[in-house]
mmCIF file of the N, C-alpha and C atoms, coordinates in Angstrom:
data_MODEL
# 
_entry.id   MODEL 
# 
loop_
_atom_site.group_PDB 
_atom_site.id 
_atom_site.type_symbol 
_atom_site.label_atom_id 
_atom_site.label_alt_id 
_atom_site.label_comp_id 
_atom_site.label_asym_id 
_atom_site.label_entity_id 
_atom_site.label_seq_id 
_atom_site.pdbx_PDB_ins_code 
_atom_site.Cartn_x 
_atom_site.Cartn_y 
_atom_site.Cartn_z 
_atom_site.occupancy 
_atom_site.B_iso_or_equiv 
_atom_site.pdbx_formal_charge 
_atom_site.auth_seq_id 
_atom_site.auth_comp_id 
_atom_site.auth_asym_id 
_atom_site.auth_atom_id 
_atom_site.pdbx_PDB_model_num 
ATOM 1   N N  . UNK A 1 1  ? -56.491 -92.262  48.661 1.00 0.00 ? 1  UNK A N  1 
ATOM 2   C CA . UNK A 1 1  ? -57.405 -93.289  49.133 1.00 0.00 ? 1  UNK A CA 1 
ATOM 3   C C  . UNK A 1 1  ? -58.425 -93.566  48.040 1.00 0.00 ? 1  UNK A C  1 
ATOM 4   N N  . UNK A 1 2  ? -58.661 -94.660  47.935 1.00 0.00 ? 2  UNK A N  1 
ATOM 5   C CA . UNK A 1 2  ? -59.893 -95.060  46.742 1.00 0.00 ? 2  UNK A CA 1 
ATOM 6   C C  . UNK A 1 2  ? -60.847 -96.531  47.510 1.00 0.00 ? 2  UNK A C  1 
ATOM 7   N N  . UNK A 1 3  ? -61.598 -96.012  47.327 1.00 0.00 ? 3  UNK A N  1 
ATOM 8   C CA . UNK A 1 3  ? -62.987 -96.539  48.178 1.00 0.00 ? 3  UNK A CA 1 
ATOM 9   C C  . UNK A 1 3  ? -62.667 -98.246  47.596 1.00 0.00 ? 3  UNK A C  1 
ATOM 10  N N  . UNK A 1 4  ? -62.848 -98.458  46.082 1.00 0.00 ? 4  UNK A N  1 
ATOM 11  C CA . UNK A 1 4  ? -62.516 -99.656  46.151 1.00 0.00 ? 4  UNK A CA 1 
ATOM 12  C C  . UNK A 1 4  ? -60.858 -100.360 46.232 1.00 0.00 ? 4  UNK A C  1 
ATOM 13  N N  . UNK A 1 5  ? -59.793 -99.691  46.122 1.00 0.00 ? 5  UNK A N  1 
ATOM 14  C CA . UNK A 1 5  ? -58.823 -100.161 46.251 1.00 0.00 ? 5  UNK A CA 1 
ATOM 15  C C  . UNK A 1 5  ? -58.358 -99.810  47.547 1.00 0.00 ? 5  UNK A C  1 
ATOM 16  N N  . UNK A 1 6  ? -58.744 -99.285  48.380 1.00 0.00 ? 6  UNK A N  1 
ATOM 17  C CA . UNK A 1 6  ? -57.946 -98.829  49.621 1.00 0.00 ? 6  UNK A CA 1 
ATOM 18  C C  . UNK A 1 6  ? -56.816 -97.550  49.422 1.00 0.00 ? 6  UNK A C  1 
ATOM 19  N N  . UNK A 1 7  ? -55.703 -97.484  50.201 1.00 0.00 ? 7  UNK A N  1 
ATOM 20  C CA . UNK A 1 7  ? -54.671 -96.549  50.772 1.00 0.00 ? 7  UNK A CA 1 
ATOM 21  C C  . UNK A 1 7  ? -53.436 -96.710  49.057 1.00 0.00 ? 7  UNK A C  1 
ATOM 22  N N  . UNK A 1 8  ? -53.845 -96.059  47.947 1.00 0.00 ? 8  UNK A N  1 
ATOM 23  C CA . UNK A 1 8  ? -53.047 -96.216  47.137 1.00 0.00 ? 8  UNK A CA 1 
ATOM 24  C C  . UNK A 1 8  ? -51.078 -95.427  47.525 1.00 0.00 ? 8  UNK A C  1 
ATOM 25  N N  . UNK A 1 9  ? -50.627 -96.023  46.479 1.00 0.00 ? 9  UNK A N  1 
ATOM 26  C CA . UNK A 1 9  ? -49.172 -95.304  47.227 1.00 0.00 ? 9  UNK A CA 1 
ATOM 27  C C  . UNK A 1 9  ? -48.621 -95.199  45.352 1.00 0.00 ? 9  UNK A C  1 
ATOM 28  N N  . UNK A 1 10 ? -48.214 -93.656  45.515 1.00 0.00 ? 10 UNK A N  1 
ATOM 29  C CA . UNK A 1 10 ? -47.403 -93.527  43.931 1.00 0.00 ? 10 UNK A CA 1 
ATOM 30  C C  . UNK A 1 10 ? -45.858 -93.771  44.230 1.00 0.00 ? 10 UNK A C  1 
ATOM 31  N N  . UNK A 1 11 ? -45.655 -94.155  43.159 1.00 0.00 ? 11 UNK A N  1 
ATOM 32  C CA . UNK A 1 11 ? -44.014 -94.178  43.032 1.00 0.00 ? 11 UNK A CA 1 
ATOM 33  C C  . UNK A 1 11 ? -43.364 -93.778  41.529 1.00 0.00 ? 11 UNK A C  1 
ATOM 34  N N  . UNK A 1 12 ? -42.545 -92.319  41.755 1.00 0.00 ? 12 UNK A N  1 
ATOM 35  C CA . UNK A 1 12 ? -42.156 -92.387  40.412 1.00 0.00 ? 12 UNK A CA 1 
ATOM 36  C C  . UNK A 1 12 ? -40.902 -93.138  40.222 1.00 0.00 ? 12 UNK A C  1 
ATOM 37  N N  . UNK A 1 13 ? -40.898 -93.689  39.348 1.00 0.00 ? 13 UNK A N  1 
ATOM 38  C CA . UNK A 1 13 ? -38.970 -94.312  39.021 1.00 0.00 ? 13 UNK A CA 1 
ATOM 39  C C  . UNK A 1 13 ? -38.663 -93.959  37.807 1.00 0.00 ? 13 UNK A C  1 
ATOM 40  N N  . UNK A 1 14 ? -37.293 -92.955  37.660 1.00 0.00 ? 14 UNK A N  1 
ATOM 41  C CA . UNK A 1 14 ? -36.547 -92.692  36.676 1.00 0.00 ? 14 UNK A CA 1 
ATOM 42  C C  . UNK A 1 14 ? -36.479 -93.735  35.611 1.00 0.00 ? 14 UNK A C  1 
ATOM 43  N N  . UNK A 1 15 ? -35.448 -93.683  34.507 1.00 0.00 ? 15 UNK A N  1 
ATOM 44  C CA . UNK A 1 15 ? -34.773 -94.338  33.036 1.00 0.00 ? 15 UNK A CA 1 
ATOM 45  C C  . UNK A 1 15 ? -35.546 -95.978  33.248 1.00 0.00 ? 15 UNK A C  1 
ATOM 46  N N  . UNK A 1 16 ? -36.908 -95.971  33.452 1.00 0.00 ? 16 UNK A N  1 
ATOM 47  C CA . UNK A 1 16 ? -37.442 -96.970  32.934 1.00 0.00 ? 16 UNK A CA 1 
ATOM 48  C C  . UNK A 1 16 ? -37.717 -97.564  31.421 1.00 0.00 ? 16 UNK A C  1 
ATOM 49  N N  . UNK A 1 17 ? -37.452 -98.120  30.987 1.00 0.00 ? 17 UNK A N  1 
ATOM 50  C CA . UNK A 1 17 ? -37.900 -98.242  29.063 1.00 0.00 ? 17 UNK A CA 1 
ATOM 51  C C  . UNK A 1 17 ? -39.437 -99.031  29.460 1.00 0.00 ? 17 UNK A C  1 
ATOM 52  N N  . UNK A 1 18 ? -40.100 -98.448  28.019 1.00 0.00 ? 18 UNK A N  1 
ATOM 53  C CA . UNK A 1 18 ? -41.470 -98.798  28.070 1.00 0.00 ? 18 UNK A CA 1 
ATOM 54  C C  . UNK A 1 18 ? -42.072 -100.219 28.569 1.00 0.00 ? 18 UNK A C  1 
ATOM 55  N N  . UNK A 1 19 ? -41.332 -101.316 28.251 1.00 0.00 ? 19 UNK A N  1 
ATOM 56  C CA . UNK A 1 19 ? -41.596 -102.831 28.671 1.00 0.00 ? 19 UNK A CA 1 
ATOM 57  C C  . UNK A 1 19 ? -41.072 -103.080 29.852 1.00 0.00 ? 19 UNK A C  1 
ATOM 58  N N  . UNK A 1 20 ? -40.297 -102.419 30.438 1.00 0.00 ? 20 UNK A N  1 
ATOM 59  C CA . UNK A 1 20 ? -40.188 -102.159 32.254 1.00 0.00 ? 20 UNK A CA 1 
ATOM 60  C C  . UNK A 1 20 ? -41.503 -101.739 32.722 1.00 0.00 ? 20 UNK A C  1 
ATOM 61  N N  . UNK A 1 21 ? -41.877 -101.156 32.211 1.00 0.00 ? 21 UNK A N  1 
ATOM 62  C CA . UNK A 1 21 ? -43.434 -99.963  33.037 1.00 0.00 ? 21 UNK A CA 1 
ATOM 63  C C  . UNK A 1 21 ? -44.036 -101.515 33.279 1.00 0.00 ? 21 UNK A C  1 
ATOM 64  N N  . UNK A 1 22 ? -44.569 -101.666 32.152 1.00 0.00 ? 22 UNK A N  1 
ATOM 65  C CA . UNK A 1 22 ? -45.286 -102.340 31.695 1.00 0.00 ? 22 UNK A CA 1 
ATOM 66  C C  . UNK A 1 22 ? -45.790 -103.922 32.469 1.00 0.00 ? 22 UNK A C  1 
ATOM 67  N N  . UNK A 1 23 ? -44.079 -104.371 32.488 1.00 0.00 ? 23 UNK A N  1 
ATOM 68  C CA . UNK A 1 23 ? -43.686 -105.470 33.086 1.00 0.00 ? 23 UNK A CA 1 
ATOM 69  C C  . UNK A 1 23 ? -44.086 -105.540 34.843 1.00 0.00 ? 23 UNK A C  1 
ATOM 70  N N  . UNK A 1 24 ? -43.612 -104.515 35.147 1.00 0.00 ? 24 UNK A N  1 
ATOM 71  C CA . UNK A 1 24 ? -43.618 -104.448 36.566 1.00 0.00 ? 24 UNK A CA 1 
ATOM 72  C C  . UNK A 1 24 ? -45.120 -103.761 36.844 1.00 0.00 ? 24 UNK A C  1 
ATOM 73  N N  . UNK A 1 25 ? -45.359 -102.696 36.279 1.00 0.00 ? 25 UNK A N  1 
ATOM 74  C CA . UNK A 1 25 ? -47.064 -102.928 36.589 1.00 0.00 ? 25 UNK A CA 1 
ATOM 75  C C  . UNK A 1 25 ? -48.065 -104.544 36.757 1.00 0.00 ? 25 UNK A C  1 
ATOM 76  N N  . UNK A 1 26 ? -47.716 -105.235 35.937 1.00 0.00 ? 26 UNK A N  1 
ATOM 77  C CA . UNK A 1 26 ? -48.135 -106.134 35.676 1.00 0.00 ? 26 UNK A CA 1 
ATOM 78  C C  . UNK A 1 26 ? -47.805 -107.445 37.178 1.00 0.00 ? 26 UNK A C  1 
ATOM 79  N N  . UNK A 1 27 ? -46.607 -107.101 37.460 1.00 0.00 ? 27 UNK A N  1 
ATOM 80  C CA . UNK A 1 27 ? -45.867 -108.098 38.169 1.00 0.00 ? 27 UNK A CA 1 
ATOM 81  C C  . UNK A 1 27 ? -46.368 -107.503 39.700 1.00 0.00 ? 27 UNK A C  1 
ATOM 82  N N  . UNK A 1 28 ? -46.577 -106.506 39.669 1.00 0.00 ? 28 UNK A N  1 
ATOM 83  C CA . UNK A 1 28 ? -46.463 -106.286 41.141 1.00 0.00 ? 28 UNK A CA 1 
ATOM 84  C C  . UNK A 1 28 ? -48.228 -105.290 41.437 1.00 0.00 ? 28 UNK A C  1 
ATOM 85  N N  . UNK A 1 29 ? -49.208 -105.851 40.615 1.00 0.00 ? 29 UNK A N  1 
ATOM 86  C CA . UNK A 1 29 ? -50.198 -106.081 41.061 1.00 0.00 ? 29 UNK A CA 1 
ATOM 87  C C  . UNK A 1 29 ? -50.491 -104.384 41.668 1.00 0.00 ? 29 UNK A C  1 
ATOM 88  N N  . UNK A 1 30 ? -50.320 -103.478 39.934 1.00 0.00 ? 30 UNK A N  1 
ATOM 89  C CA . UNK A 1 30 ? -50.391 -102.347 40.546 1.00 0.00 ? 30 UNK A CA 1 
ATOM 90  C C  . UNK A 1 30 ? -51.798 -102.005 39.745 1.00 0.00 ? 30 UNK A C  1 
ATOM 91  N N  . UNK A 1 31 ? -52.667 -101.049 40.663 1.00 0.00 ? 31 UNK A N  1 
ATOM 92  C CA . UNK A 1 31 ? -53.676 -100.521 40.134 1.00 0.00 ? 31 UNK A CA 1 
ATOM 93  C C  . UNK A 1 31 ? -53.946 -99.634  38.891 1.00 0.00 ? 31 UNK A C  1 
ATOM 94  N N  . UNK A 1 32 ? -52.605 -98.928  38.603 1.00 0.00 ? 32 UNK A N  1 
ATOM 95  C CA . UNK A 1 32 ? -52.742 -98.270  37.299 1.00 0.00 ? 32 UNK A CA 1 
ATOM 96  C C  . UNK A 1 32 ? -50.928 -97.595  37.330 1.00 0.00 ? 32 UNK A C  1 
ATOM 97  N N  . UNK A 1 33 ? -50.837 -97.762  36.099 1.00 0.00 ? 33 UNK A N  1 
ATOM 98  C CA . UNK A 1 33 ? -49.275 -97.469  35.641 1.00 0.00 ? 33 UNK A CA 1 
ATOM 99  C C  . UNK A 1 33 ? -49.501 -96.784  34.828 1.00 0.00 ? 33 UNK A C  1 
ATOM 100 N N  . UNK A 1 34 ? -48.427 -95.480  34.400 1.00 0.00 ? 34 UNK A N  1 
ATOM 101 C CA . UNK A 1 34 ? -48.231 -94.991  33.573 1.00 0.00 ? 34 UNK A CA 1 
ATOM 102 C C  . UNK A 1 34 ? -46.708 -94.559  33.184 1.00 0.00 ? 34 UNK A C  1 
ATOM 103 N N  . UNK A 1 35 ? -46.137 -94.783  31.550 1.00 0.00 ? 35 UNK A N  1 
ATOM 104 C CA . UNK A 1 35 ? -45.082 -94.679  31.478 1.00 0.00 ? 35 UNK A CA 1 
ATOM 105 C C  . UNK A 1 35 ? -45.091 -93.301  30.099 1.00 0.00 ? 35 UNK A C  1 
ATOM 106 N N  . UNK A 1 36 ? -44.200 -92.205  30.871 1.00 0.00 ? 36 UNK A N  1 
ATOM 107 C CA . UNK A 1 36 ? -43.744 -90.867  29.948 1.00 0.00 ? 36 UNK A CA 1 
ATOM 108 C C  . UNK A 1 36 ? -42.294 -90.972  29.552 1.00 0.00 ? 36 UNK A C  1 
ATOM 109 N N  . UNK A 1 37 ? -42.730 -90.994  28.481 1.00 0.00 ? 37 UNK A N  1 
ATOM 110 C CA . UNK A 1 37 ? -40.826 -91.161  27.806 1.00 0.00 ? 37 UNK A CA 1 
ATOM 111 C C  . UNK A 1 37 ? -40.012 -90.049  28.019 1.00 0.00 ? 37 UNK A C  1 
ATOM 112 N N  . UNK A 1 38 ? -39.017 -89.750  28.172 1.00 0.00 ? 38 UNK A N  1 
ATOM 113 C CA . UNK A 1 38 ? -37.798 -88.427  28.443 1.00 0.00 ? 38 UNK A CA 1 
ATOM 114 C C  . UNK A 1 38 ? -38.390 -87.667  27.550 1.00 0.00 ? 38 UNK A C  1 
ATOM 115 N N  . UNK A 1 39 ? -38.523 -87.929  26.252 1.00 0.00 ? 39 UNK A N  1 
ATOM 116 C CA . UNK A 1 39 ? -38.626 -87.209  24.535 1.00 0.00 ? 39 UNK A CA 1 
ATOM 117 C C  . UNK A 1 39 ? -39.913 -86.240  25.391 1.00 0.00 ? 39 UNK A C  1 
ATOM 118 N N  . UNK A 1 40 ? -40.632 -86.664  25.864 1.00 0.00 ? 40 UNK A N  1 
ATOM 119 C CA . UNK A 1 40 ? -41.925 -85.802  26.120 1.00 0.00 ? 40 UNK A CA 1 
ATOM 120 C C  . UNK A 1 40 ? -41.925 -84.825  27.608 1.00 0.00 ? 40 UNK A C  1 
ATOM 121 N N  . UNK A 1 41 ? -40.938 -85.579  28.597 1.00 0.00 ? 41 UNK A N  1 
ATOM 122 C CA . UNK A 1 41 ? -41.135 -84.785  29.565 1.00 0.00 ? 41 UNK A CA 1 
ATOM 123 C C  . UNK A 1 41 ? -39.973 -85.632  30.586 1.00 0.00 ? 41 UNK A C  1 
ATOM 124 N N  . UNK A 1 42 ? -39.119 -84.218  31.047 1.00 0.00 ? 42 UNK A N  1 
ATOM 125 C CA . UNK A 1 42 ? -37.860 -84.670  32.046 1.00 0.00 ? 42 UNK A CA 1 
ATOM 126 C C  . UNK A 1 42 ? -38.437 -85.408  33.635 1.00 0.00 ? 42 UNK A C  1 
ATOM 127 N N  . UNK A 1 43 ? -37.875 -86.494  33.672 1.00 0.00 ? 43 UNK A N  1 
ATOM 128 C CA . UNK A 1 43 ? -38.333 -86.434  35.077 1.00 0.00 ? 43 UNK A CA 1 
ATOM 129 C C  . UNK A 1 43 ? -38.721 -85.999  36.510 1.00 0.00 ? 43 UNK A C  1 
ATOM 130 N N  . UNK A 1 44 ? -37.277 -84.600  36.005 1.00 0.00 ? 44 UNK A N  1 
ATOM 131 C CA . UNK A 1 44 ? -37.515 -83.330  37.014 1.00 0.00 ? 44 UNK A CA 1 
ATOM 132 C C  . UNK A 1 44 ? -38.791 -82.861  37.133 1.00 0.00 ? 44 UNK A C  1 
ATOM 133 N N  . UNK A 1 45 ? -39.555 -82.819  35.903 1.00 0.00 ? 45 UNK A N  1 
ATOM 134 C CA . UNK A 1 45 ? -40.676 -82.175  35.473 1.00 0.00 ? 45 UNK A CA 1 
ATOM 135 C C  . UNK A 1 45 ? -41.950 -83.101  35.568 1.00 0.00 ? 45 UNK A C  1 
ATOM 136 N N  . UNK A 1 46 ? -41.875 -84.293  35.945 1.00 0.00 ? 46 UNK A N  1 
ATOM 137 C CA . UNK A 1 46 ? -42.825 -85.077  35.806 1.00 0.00 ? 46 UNK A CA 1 
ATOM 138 C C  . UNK A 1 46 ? -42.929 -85.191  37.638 1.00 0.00 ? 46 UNK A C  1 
ATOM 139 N N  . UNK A 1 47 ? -41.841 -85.514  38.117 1.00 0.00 ? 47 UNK A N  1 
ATOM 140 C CA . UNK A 1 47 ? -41.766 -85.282  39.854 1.00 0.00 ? 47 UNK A CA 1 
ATOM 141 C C  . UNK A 1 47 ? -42.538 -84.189  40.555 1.00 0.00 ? 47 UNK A C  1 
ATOM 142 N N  . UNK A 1 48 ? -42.504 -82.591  40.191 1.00 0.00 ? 48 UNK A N  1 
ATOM 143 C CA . UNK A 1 48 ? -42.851 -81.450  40.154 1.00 0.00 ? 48 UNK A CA 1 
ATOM 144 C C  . UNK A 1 48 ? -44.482 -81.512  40.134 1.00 0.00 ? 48 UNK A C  1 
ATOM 145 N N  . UNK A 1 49 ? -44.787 -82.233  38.464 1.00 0.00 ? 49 UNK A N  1 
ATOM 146 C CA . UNK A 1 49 ? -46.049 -81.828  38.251 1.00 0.00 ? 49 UNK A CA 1 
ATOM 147 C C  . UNK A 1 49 ? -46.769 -83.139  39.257 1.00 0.00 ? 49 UNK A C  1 
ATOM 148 N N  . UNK A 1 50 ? -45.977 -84.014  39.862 1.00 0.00 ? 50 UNK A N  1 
ATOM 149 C CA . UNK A 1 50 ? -47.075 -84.893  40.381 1.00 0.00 ? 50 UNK A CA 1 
ATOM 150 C C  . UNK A 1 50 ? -46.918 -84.877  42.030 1.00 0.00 ? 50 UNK A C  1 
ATOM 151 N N  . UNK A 1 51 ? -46.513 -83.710  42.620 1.00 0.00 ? 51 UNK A N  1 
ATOM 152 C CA . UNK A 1 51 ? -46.722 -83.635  43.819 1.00 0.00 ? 51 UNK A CA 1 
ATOM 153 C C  . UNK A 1 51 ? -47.970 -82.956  44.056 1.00 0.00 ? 51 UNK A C  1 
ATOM 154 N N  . UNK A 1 52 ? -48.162 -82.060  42.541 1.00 0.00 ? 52 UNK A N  1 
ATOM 155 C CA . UNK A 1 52 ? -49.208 -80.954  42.451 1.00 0.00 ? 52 UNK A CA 1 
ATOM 156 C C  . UNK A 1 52 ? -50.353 -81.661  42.500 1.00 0.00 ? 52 UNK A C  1 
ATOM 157 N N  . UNK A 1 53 ? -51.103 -82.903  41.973 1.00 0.00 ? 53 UNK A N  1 
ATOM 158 C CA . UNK A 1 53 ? -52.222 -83.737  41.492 1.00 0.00 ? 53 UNK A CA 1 
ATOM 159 C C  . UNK A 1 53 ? -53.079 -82.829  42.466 1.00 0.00 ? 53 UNK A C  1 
ATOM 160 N N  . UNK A 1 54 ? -54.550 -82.719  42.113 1.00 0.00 ? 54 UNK A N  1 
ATOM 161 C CA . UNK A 1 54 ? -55.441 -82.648  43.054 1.00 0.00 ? 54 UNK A CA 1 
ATOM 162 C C  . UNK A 1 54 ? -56.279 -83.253  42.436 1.00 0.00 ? 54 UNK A C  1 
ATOM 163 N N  . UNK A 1 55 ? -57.521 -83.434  43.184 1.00 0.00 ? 55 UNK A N  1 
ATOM 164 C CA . UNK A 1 55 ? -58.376 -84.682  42.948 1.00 0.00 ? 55 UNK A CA 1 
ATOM 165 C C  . UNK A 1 55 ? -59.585 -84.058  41.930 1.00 0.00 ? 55 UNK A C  1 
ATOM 166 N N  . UNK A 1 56 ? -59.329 -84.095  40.992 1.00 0.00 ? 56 UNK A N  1 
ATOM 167 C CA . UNK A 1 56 ? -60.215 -83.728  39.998 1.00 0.00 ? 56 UNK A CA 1 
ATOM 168 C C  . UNK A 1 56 ? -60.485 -84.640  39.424 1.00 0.00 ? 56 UNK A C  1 
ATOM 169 N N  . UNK A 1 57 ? -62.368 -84.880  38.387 1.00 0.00 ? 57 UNK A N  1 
ATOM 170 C CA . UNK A 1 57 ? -62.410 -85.674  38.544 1.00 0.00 ? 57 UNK A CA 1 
ATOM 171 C C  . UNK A 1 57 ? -62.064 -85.829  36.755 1.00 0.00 ? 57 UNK A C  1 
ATOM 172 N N  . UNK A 1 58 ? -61.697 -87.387  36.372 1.00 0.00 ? 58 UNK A N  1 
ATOM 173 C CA . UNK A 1 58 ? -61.249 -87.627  34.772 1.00 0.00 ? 58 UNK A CA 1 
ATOM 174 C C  . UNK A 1 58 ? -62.411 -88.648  34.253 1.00 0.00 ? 58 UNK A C  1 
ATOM 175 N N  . UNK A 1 59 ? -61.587 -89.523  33.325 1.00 0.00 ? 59 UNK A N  1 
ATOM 176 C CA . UNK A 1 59 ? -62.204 -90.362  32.588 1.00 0.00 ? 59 UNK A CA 1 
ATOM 177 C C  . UNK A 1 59 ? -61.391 -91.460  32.633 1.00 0.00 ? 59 UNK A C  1 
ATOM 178 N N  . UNK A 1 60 ? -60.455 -91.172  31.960 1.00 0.00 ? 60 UNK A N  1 
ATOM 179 C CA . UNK A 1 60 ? -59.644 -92.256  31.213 1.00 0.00 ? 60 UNK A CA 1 
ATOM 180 C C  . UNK A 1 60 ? -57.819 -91.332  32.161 1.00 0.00 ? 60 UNK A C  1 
ATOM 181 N N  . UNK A 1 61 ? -57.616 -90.381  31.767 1.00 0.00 ? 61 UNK A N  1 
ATOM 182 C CA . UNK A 1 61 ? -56.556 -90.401  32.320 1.00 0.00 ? 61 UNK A CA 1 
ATOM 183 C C  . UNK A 1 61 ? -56.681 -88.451  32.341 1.00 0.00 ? 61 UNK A C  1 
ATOM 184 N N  . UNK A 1 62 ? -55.196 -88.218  33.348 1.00 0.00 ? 62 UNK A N  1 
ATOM 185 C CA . UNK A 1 62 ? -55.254 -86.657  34.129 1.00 0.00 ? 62 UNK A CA 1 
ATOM 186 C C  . UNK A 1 62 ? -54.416 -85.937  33.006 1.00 0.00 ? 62 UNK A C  1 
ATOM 187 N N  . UNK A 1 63 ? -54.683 -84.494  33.066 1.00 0.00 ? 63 UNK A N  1 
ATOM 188 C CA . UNK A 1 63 ? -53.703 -83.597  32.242 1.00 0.00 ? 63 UNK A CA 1 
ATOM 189 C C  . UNK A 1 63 ? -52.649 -83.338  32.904 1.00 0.00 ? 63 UNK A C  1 
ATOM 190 N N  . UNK A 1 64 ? -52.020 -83.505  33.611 1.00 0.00 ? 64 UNK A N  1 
ATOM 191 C CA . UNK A 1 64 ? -50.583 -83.316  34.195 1.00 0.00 ? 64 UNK A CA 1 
ATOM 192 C C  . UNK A 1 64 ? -50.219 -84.325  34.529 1.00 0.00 ? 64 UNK A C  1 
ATOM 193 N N  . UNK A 1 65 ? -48.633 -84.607  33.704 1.00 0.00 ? 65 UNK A N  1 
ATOM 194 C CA . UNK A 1 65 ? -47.609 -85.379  34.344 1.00 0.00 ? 65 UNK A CA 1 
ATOM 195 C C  . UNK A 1 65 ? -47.394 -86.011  35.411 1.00 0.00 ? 65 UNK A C  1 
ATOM 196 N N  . UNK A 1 66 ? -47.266 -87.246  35.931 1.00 0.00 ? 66 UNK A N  1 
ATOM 197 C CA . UNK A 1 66 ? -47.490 -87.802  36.994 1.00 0.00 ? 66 UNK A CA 1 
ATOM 198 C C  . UNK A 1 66 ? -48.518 -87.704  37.938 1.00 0.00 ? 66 UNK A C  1 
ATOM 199 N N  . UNK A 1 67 ? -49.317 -88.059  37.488 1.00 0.00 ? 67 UNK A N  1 
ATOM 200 C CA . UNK A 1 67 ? -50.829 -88.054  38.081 1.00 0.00 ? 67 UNK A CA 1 
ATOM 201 C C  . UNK A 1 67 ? -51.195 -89.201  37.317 1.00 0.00 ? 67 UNK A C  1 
ATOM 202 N N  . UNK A 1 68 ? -52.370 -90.078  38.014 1.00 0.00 ? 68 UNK A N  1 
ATOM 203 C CA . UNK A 1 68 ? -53.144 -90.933  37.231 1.00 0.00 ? 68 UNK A CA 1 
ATOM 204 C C  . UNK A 1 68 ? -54.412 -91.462  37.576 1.00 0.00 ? 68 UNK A C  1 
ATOM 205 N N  . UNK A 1 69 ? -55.238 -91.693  36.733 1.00 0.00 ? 69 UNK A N  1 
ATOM 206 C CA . UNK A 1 69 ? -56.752 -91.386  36.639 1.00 0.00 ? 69 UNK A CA 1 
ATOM 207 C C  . UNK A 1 69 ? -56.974 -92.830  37.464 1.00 0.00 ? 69 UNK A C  1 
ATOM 208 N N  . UNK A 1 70 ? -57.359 -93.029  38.723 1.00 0.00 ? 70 UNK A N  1 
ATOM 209 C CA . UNK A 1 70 ? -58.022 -94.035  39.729 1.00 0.00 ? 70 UNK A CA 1 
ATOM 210 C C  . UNK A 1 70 ? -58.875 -93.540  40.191 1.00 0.00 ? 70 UNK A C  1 
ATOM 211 N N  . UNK A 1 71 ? -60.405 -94.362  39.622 1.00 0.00 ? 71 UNK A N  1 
ATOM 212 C CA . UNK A 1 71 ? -61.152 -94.278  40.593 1.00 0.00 ? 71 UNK A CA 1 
ATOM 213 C C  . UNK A 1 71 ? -62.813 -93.042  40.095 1.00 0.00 ? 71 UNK A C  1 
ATOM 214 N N  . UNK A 1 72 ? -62.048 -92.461  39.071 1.00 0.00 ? 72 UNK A N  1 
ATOM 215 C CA . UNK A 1 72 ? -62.501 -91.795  38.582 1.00 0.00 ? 72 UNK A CA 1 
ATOM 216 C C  . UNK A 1 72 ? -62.225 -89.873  38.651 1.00 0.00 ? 72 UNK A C  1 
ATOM 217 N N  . UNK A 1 73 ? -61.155 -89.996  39.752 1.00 0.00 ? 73 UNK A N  1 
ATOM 218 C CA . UNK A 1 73 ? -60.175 -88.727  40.699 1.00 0.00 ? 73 UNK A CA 1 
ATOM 219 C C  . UNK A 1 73 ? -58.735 -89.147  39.968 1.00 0.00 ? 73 UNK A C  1 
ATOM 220 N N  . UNK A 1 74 ? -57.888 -87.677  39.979 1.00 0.00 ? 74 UNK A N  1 
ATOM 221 C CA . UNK A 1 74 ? -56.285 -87.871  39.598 1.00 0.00 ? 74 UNK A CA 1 
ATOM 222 C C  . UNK A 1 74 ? -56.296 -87.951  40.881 1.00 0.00 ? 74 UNK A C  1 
ATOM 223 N N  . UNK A 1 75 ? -54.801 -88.842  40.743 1.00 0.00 ? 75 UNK A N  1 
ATOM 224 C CA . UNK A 1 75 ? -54.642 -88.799  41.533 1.00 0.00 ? 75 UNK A CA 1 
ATOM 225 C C  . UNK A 1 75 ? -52.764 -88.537  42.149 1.00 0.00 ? 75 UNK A C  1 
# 
C-alpha cells in the first residue's frame, strides 16, 4: 500500500529483454519498474528474494532482488 499511489500489485515476468521492461512500464502506467538481466541474477533467485521484501526504508532503490523502492519503503 502507498499512501499516494494506493493498493500497489508486483509482478515478476521471466526472459524479458531490457526495452520490454522498459516499454511496458511505460505503456501500462506502472509506478516503478525494474529490469535484472539473467548475467546478474536467475529468476529463481530474484522470485525468492522478492517474496522476502520488508518495508525498509531506501532512497533511490532496495538491496535485494525484486523489491523496489516506492514511496520511500521496499517494497
Amino acid at each position: 500500500m502507498s499512501a499516494v499511489c494506493g493498493k500497489l500489485k508486483k509482478a515478476l515476468l521471466p526472459d524479458l529483454t531490457y526495452v520490454e521492461c522498459v516499454t511496458r512500464g511505460a505503456k501500462d502506467w506502472m509506478t516503478a519498474f525494474k529490469w535484472i538481466p539473467e548475467s546478474l541474477a536467475r529468476f529463481d533467485d530474484v522470485k525468492n528474494s522478492a517474496s522476502s521484501c520488508s518495508s525498509v526504508f531506501c532512497v533511490k532503490r532496495c538491496a535485494r532482488y525484486g523489491c523496489v523502492c516506492v514511496g520511500g519503503e521496499c517494497k
